[in-house]
C-alpha positions as CSV (number, residue, x, y, z in Angstrom):
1,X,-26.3,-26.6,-27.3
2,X,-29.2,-25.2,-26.2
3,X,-32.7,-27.1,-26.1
4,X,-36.2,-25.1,-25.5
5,X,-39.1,-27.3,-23.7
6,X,-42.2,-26.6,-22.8
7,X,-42.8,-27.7,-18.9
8,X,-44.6,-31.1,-20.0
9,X,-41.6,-32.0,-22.5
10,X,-39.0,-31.5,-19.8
11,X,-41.3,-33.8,-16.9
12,X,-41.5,-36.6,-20.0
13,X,-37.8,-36.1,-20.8
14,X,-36.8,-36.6,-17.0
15,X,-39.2,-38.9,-16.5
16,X,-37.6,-41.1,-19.2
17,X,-33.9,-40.5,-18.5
18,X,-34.6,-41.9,-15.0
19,X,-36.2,-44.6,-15.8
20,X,-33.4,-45.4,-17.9
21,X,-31.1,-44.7,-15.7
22,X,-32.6,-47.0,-13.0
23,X,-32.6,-49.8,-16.2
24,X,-29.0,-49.3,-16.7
25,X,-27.7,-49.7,-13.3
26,X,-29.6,-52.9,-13.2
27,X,-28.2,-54.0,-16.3
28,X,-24.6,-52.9,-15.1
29,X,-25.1,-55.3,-11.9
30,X,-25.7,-58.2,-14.1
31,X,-23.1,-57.6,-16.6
32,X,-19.9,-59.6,-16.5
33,X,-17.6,-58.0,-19.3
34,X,-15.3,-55.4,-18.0
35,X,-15.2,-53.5,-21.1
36,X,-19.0,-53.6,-21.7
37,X,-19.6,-52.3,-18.0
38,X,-17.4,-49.8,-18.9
39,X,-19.2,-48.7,-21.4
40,X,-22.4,-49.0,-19.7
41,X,-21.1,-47.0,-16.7
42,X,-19.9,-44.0,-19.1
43,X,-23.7,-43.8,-20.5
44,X,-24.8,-43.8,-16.6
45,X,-22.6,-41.2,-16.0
46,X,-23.9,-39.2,-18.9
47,X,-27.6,-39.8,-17.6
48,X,-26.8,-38.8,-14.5
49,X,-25.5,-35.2,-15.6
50,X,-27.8,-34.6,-17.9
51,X,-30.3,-35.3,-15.3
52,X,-28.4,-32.8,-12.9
53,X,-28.2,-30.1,-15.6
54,X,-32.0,-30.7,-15.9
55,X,-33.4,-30.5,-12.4
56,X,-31.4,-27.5,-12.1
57,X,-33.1,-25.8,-14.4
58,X,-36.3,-26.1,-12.4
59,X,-37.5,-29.7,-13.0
60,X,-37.1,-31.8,-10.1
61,X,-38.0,-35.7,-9.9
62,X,-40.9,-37.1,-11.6
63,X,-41.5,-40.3,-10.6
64,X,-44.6,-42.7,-12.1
């Protein structure tokens, strides 16, 4: 799949993803429930390379 962005659409979209990403590990901390964590560490994983594939292509960390 291929996805154009302008320069201020990719900074938002990273900008997003790692807040999320920061979010999630919080919320994997808390969690209890093997299977939920699970789950919850499979969509952190996913962050986490999308994130990669991003900054590779030229955006590197945006932070607030």
């Amino acid at each position: 799949m291929e996805l154009t962005l302008t320069n201020e659409e990719e900074e938002l979209l990273v900008h997003i993803l790692e807040q999320r990403h920061r979010e999630l590990r919080k919320e994997i901390s808390h969690t209890d429930h093997y299977e939920f964590k699970e789950i919850l560490r499979k969509n952190d994983g996913l962050i986490e390379s999308i994130l990669t594939h991003l900054r590779e292509d030229g955006v590197h960390e945006v932070r607030a």
